[in-house]
C-alpha positions in Angstrom: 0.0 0.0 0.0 0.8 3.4 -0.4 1.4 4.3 3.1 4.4 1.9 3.7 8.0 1.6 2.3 8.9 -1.9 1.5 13.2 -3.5 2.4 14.4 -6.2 0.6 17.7 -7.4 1.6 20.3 -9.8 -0.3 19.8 -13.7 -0.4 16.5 -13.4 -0.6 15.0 -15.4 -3.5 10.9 -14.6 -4.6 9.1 -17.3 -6.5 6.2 -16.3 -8.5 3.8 -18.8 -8.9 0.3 -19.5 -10.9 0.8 -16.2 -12.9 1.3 -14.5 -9.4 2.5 -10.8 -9.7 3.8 -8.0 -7.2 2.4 -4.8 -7.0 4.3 -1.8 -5.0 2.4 1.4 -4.5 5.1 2.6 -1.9 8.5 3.1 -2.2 10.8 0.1 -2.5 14.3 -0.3 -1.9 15.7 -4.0 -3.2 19.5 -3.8 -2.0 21.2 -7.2 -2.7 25.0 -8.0 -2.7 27.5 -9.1 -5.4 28.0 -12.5 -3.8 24.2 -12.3 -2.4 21.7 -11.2 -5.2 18.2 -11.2 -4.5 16.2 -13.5 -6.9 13.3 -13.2 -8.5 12.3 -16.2 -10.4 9.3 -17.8 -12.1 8.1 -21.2 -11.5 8.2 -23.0 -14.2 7.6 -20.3 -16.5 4.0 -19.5 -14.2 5.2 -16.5 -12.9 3.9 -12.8 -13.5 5.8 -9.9 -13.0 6.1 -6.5 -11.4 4.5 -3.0 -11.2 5.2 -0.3 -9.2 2.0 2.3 -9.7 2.3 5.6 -9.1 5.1 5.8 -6.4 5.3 9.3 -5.0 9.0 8.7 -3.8 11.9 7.2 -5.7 13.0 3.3 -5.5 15.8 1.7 -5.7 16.8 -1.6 -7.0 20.7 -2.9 -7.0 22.2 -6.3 -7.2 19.1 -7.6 -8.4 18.6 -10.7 -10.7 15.0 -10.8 -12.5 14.8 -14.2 -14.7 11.5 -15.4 -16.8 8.9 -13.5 -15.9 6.0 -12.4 -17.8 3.7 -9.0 -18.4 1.2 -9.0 -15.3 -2.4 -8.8 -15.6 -3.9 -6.6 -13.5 -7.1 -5.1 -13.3 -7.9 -3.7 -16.2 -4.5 -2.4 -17.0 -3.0 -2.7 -20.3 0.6 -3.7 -19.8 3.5 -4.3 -22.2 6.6 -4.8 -19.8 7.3 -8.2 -17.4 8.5 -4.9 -14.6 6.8 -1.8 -15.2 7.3 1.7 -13.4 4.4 4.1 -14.1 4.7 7.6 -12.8 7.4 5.7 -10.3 11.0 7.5 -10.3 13.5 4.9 -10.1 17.4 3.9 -9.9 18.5 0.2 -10.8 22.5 -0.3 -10.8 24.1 -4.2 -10.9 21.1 -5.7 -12.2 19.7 -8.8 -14.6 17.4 -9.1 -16.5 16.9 -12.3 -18.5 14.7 -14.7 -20.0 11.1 -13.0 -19.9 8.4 -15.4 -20.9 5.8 -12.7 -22.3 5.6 -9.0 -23.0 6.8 -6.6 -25.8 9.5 -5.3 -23.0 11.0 -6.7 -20.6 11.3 -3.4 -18.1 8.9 -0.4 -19.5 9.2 2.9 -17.8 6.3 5.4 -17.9 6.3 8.8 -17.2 8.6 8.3 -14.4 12.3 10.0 -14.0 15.4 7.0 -14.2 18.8 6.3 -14.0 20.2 2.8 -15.3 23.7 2.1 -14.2 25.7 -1.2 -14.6 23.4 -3.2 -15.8 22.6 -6.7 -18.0 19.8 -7.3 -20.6 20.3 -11.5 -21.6 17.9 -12.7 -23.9 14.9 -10.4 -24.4 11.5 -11.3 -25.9 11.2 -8.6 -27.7 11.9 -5.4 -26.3 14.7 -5.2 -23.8 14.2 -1.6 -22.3 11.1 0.8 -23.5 11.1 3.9 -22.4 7.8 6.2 -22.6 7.7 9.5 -21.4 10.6 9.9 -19.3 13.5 11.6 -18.7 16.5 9.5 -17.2 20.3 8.3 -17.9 21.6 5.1 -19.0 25.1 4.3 -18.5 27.1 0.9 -18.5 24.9 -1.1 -19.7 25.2 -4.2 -21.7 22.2 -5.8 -23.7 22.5 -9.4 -25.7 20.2 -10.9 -27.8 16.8 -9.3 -28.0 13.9 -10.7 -30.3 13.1 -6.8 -31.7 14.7 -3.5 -30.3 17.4 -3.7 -27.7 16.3 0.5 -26.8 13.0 1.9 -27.3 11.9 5.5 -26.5 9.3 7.7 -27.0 8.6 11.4 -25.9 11.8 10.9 -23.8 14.7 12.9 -23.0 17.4 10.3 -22.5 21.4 10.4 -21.8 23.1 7.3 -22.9 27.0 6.5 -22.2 28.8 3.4 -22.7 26.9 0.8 -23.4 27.2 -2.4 -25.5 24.7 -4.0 -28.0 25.0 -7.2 -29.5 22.6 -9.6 -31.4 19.7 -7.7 -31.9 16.9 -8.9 -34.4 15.5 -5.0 -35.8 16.7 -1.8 -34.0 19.8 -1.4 -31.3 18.4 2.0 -30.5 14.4 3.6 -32.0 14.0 7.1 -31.1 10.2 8.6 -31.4 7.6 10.4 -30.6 9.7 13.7 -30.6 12.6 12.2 -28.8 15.8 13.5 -27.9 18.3 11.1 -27.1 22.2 11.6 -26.6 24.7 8.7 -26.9 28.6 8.1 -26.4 30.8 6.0 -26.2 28.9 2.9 -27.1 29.3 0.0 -29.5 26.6 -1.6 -31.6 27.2 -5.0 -33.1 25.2 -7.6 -35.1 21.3 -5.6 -35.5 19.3 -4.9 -37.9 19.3 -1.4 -37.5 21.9 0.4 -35.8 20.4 4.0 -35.0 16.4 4.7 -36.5 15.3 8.6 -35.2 11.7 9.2 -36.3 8.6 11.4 -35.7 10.3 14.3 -35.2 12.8 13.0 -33.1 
């Protein structure tokens, strides 16, 4: 609920099971270790996946490792990503993401603010990271093999350094909706398409 901030602390592993999701309307600060990474898994592929709705405060996720889950269902809410932050700020550093089961993203960000520091996309769906708009920064980051785009934005205002692409089925990066995206220092290997701007982007 809204009212209370939720702890999770390393070695701590979360099953989801019979398309079971989580839901965080509060603040939530996941803080796992590098030799103690919290889990959360899917059971046998039956898992659901995360939303955090409208969080007034931001969150923070690090040493986090997220593996097959799928887009929630919830209510009547039309969801594309497996983890979605809507109108949630947010900071995820030393994270995984890999092997989502359904979904055209694996983590979608909605008009929220974001920074995304040293961390893993492995084996995306479709989309690894959609971003819709929000204004945030992307550094260090490394995404391999994603069934469409590894980056998608639109009506964002997004600052990208040092990141590496590899194996990506259509675009590495698709900028639209009026878009403004900077990137450096970055490499972009075996895609499709490396850059596409569009819509007056």
């Amino acid at each position: 609920p809204k009212k209370y901030k939720v702890y999770i602390y390393s070695d701590t592993e979360i099953v989801l099971d019979n398309h079971a999701n989580l839901i965080f309307q509060g603040p939530t600060i996941m803080k796992g270790s590098k030799d103690e990474p919290i889990l959360i898994n899917s059971s046998e592929k039956k898992g659901g996946g995360l939303i955090f709705l409208n969080i007034e405060k931001s969150s923070s996720l690090n040493n986090v490792i997220f593996n097959e889950l799928s887009t929630p269902r919830y209510n009547e809410l039309l969801l594309t990503g497996a983890i979605t932050f809507y109108e949630s700020d947010v900071e995820i550093s030393d994270t995984l993401f890999k092997n989502n089961n359904s979904g055209d993203d694996y983590l979608n960000i909605i008009r929220s603010n974001f920074k995304i520091n040293n961390v893993t996309f492995k084996t995306s769906l479709f989309d690894a990271f959609d971003s819709d708009f929000s204004n945030g920064i992307i550094s260090n980051v490394v995404i391999q093999e994603a069934g469409n785009d590894a980056l998608d934005f639109s009506g964002s205002e997004v600052i990208i350094d040092n990141i590496s692409i590899n194996n990506v089925r259509d675009k590495a990066l698709s900028v639209g909706e009026e878009s403004n995206v900077t990137i450096s220092n970055s490499k972009i290997i075996n895609t499709k398409y490396g850059l596409v701007s569009k819509d007056y982007s």
